[in-house]
N, C-alpha and C positions, 0 to 999 in steps of 0.2 A: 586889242583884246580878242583872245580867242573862242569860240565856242565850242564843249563838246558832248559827243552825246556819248553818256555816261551807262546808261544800262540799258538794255532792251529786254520785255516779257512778249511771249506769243498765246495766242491758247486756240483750239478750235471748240465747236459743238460737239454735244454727244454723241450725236449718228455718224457713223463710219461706212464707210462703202466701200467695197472692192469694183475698180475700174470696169472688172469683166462681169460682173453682178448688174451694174446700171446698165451698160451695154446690153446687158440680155432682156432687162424691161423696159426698156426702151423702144429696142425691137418686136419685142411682143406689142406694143400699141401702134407700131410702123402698118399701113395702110397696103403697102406692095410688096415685093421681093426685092425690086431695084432698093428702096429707102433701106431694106434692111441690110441688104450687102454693104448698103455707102454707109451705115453706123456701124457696121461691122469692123467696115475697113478704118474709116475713122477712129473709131476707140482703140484699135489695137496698136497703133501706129503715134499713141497719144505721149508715149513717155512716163505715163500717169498707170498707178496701182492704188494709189487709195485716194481717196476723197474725203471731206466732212459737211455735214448739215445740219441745221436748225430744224429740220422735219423728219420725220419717222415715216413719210408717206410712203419709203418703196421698200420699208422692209414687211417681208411678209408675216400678213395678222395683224400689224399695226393697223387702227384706226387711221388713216387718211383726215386731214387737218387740211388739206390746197389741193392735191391731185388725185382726184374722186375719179371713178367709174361709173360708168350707166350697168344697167341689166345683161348689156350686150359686152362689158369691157371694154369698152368706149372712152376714153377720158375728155371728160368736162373742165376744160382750161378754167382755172380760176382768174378772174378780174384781178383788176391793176388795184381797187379800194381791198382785197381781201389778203393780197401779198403784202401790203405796204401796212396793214393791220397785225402779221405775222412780223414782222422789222419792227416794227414800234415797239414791240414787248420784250420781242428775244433780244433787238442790239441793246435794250435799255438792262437787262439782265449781264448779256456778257460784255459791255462794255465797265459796268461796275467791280462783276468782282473783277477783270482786268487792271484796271486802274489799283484797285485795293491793292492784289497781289504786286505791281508792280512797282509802287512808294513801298510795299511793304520790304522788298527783296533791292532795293536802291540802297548799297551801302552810302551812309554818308548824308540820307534825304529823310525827314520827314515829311509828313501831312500838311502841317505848318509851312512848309516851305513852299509849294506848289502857290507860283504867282499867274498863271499862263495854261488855258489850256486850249490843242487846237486839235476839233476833233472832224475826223478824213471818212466819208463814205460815199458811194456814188450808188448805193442800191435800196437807197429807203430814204425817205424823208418825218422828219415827227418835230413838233417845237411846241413845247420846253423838249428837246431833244435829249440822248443821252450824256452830254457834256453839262448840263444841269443837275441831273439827277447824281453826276459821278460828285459834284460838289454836297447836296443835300444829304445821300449817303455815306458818302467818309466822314463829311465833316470837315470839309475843306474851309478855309477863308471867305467869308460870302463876297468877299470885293474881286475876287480872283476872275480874271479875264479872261472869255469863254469865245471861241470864235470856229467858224464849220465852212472848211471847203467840200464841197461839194460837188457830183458830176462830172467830176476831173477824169474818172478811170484812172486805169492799173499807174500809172507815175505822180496821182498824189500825194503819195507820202515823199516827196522829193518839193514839192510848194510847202509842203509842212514843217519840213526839217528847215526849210531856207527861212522860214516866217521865224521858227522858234529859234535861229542862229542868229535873226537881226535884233529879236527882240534881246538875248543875251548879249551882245556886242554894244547895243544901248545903253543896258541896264545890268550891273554886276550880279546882281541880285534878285534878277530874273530865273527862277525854274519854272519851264515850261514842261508839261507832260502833252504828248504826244500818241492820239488815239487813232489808229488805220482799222477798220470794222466793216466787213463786206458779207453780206448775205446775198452772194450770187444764186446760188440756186433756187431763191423767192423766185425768180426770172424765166426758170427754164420753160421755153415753150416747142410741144410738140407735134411738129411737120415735117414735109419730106425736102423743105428748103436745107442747100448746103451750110448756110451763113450758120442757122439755128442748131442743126446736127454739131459744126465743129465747135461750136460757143455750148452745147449742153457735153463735149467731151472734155475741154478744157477748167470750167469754172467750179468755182468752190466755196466754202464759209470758211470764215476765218477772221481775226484780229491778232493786231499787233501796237504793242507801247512805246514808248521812250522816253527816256528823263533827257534834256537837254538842259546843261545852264554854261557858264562860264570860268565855273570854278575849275582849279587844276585839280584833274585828275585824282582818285582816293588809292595812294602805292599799295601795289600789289594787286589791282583790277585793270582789267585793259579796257581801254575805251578808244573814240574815237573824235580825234580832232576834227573839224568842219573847217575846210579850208576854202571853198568857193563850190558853187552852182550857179548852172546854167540850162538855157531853153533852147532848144533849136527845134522848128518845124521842116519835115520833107514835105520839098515843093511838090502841088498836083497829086499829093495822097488821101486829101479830107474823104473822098467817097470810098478808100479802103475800111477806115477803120471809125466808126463811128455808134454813140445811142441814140436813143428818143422814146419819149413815155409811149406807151400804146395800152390800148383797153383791157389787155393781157399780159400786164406786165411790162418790161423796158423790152425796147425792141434795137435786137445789134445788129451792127455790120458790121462783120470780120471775113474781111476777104481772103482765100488762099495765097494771094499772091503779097500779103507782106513781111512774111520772111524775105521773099525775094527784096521787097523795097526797102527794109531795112541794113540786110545784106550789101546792099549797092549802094547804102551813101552813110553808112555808120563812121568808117572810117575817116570818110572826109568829112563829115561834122565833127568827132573825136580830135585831130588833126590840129584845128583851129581852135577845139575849146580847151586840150591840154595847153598850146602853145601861150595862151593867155594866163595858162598858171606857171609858164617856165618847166613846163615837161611835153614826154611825147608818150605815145603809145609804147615803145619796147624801156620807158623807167617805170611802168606801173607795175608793183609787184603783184598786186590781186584785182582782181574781178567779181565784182557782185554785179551781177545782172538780170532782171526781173525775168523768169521763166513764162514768158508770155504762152510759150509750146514748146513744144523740142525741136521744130526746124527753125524757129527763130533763133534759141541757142546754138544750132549746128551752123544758121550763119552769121552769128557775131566771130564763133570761134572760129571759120573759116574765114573770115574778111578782116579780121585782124591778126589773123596768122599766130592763134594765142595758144597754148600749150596743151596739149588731151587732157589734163586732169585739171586747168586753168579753169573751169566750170561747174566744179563738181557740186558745191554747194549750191549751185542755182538747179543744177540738172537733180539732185538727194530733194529739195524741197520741191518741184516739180513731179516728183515720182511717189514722194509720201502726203502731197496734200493739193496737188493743182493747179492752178491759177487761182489767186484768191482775192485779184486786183490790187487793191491799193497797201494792203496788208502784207504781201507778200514779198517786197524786196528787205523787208526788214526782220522775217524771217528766214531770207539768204543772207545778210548783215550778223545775225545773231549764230547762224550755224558757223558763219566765218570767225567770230570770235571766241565762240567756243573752241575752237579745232586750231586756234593759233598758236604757231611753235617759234616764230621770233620775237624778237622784242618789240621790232617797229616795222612798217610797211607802208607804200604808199598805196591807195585802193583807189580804183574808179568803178562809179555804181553809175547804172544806168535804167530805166524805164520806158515805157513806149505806152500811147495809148492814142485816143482820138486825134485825129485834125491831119496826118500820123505826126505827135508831138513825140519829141525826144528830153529825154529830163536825164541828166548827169550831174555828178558830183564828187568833188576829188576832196580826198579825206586821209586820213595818216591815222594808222592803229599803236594807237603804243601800249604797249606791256602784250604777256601771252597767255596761253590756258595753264603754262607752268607756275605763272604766280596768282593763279585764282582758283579759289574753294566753289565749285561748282554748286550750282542752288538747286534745285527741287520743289515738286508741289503736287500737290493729289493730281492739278489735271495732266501731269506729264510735261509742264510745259515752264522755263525759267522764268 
């Protein structure tokens, strides 16, 4: 019995940024000249044009809400208890209406139906979290099964989909909804450290849904069959890329050098983890791959010798909203289904985060954008 994921919804926050707008106040709080060159260089160089937030702190006039000034234009870092007070309200806000709009635009699903939920965030913590309140609010089943990975980074929505594929494959009658919700910017802290500069030009807010169950397919909507995942970690990478709580917020290591590490052994973990599905790299027709940055995309596309416009939905959703962690490869999954002109395809998705963990998934698209009535919604988003 197969699993598939049947719709995906995205939505961001209301605040919007332009790439080169942050960069300019950002710089303005920069302490030297060298910091400002190096956020100079680093944002331009980012891939990235727009961004979204939970806060209104950098648009000008706005009341400031986390990233306050002194007398002298000074910024007063806010505390880890005053960011993680800002997450508790706002994810419990946009994970709801998410969920609504998303059972709501689920051909074939109700309310009713939702047995399963697993909800993905590595930038806040709050319990009764918002996988509770998504029940209390719709109006879900109160017996419905509620479960939170957490702290994973940018590849767990790929432990999410594998949870919600086993639980379908168990259970015929299993619908699981699937919640990815990251308020990275609660995070961003300001110094002349590189790790922090390239982590405040990449990150972003944002969430992302999914209906998963087991039923076949509703003709004339394309979905996606879940045919296996897998975990591979790069050996001797845990000190590139990694979090941890700090008194200011979570505090990242993101070293420049993991393009490079990714680059150099993607292809021989790919290699091994196709061969075990009975494919290689040159039968995969599509590529979703989590837009970590743009030189990480430049060298997947280069080490797998994969096509210039083989990326494009990862590099389109890297350039209209960021890194957005865990939220984010699913909406490179959903721009790909949207924009699909065959009937069927084989895809391999991929992620990368802490440890440097590797998370893929090889999956088969059936039906295209030609037999589906595209949805709509005030926030712009399916």
């Amino acid at each position: 019995m197969s699993a598939y994921l049947h719709h995906i919804s995205t939505s961001t926050p209301a605040y919007t940024y332009a790439q080169s707008y942050t960069r300019d106040r950002l710089k303005g709080w920069a302490k030297d000249a060298k910091t400002k060159r190096l956020i100079h260089a680093i944002y331009n160089r980012s891939g990235i044009e727009t961004r979204h937030s939970v806060t209104g702190d950098f648009v000008t006039g706005t009341e400031a809400t986390l990233y306050r000034s002194d007398a002298d234009g000074t910024l007063i870092p806010p505390g880890t208890e005053e960011r993680n007070r800002v997450y508790t309200h706002c994810a419990r806000e946009l994970a709801v209406e998410l969920a609504r709009r998303t059972i709501t635009n689920a051909t074939g699903f109700e309310k009713e139906d939702i047995t399963h939920i697993i909800y993905t965030s590595c930038t806040g913590f709050a319990n009764p979290g918002p996988d509770f309140h998504i029940i209390k609010e719709l109006g879900l089943r109160p017996n419905v099964e509620r479960y939170t990975l957490g702290f994973m980074g940018c590849y767990a929505a790929f432990p999410a989909l594998r949870m919600a594929a086993q639980f379908c494959e168990a259970n015929a009658d299993a619908v699981v909804l699937v919640i990815c919700l990251e308020l990275c910017t609660l995070h961003m802290q300001i110094n002349d450290q590189p790790d922090s500069i390239l982590a405040n030009s990449l990150f972003a807010d944002g969430a992302s849904a999914a209906i998963v169950s087991a039923r076949e397919p509703v003709e004339g909507k394309p979905a996606y069959r879940l045919d296996g995942f897998e975990s591979a970690v790069v050996p001797s990478s845990e000190a590139d890329m990694a979090w941890e709580i700090g008194n200011e917020g979570f505090n990242i290591v993101l070293s420049s050098y993991v393009p490079d590490i990714i680059g150099g052994n993607i292809r021989q973990l790919l290699n091994g983890v196709l061969k075990r599905h009975d494919t290689n790299v040159d039968e995969i027709d599509e590529w979703a791959v989590h837009p970590g940055g743009r030189a990480i995309l430049d060298k997947v596309e280069e080490s797998l010798h994969l096509k210039p416009d083989a990326l494009e939905a990862a590099r389109t959703t890297l350039r209209d909203y960021g890194n957005m962690s865990s939220a984010t490869i699913l909406f490179v999954l959903k721009e790909m289904l949207d924009s699909a002109e065959t009937d069927r395809a084989t895809l391999c998705a991929m992620a990368f985060g802490p440890g440097l963990t590797v998370e893929t998934a090889v999956m088969v698209r059936i039906g295209s954008t030609s037999m589906k009535t595209h949805e709509t919604s005030s926030a712009g988003h399916a």
